[in-house]
C-alpha positions in Angstrom: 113.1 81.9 137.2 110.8 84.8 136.0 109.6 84.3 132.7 109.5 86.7 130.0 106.2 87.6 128.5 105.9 88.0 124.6 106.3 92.0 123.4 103.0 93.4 122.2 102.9 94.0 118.8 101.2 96.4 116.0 98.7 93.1 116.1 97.9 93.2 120.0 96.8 96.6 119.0 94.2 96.3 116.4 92.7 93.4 118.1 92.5 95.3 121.9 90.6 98.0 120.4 88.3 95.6 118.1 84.3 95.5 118.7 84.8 91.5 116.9 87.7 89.5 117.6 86.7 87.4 114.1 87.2 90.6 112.3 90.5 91.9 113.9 92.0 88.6 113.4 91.4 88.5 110.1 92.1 92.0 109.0 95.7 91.0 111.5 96.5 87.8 108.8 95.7 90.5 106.1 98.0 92.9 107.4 100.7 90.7 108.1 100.6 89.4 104.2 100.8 92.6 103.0 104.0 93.5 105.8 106.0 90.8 104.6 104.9 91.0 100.9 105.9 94.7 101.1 109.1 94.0 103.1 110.2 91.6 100.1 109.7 93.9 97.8 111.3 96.8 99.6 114.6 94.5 100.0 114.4 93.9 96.9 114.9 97.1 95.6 117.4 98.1 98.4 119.6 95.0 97.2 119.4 96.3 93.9 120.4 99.8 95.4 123.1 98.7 97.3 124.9 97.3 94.0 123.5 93.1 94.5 122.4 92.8 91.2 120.4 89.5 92.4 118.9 87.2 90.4 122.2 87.8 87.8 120.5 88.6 84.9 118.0 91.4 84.0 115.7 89.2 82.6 115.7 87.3 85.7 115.9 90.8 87.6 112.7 92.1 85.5 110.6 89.0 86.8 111.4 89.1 90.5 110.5 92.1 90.3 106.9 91.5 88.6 106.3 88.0 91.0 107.2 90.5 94.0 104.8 93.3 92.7 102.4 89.9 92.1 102.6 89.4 95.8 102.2 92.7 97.0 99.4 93.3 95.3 97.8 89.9 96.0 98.0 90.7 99.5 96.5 94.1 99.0 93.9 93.2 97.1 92.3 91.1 100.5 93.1 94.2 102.5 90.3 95.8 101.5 87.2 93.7 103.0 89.0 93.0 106.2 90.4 96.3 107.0 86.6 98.1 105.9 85.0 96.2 108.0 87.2 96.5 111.0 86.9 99.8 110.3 83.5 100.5 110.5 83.2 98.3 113.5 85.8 100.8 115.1 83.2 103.6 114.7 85.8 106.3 116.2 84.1 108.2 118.2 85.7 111.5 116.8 86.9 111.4 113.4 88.9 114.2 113.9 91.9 113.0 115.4 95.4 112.6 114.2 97.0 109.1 112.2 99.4 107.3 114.8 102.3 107.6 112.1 103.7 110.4 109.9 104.0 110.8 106.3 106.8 109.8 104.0 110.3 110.2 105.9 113.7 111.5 103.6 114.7 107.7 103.4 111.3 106.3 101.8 111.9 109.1 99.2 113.8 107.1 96.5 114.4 107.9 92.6 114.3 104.7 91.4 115.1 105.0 87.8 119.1 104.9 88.5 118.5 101.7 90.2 116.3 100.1 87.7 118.8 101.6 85.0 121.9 99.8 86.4 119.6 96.7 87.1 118.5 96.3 83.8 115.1 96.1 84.7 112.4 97.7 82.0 109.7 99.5 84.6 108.4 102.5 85.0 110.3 104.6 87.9 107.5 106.7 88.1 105.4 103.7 89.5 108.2 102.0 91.5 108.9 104.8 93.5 105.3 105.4 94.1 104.8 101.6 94.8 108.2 101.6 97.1 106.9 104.8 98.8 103.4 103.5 100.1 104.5 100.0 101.0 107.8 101.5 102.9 105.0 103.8 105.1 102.8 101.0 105.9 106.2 99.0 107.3 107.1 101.8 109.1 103.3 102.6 110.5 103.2 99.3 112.0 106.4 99.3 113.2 105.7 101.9 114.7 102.3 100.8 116.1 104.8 97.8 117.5 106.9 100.4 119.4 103.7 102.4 120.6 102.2 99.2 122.2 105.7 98.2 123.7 106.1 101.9 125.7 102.2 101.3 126.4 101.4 104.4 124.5 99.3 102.8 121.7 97.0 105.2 120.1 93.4 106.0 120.9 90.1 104.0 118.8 90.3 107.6 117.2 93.5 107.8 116.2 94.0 104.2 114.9 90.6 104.3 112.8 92.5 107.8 111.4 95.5 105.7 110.4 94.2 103.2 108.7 91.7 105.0 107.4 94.9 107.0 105.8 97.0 103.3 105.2 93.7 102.2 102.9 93.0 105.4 101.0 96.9 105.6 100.4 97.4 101.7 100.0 94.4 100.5 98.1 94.3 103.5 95.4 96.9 104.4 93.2 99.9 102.0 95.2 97.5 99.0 94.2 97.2 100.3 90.7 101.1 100.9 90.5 101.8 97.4 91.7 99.3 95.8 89.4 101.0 97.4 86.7 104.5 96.5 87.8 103.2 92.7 87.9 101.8 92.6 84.6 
């Protein structure tokens, strides 16, 4: 009986094309934090969205929605080592090429303050639409990264130092400062 081999994924990727396996495992762990913290977070809102006004009360609403900011930004803030050093080990031979993903889609473009209205939850909409934004693009970049390595058509060193070179400017700036706000 043939046996099936394991999909590659957005982590078979990064650690192909790294100069240290030490460093592309560890900025993988990092990455993968930060995917499922920013999944969570992402359902989270999308439950509320859909009408599941879970936890029941807006007091209990208003602090899932800090302790998932909390973990989001936890996870974040150990991106930054990892994925700088991965990324200088990279050294992309041109800097010029294009990200592997696109910007923001029609979907990740959410006005939150309805949401957070009807929830009962006291935040800035400003700041979770921002925070919802960057963390729904970094889902979809690796998921799309997944798909990429699946059809064998992962991207170039060039092109995958180019997106996450764009995932850390857009992730560890003003989406880290929005989510530290959100948790406080």
């Amino acid at each position: 009986m043939p046996q099936l081999l394991p999909l590659p994924t957005w982590a078979d990727v990064i650690e192909e094309r790294a100069a240290d396996a030490t460093t592309a495992r560890r900025l993988v762990r990092q990455l993968r934090a930060c995917e499922i913290a920013a999944l969570a977070f992402c359902r989270l809102l999308e439950r509320w969205g859909r009408g599941d006004a879970h936890p029941a009360t807006p007091g209990g609403r208003e602090a899932a929605l800090r302790r998932a900011a909390e973990r989001v930004e936890t996870a974040l803030s150990g991106l930054g080592e990892p994925l700088q050093r991965y990324l200088l080990e990279l050294e992309a031979d041109v800097l010029e090429e294009r990200s592997w993903y696109a910007g923001p889609g029609a979907g990740e473009l959410v006005d939150w303050a309805p949401v957070l209205a009807r929830a009962g939850v006291r935040a800035q909409p400003a700041r979770v639409s921002q925070a919802y934004l960057e963390l729904a693009v970094l889902v979809r970049a690796l998921e799309g990264l997944s798909a990429a390595a699946r059809i064998d058509a992962a991207p170039r060193r060039a092109a995958l130092w180019a997106g996450l070179f764009d995932l850390r400017e857009n992730l560890l700036g003003r989406a880290l400062d929005d989510l530290r706000a959100l948790a406080a």
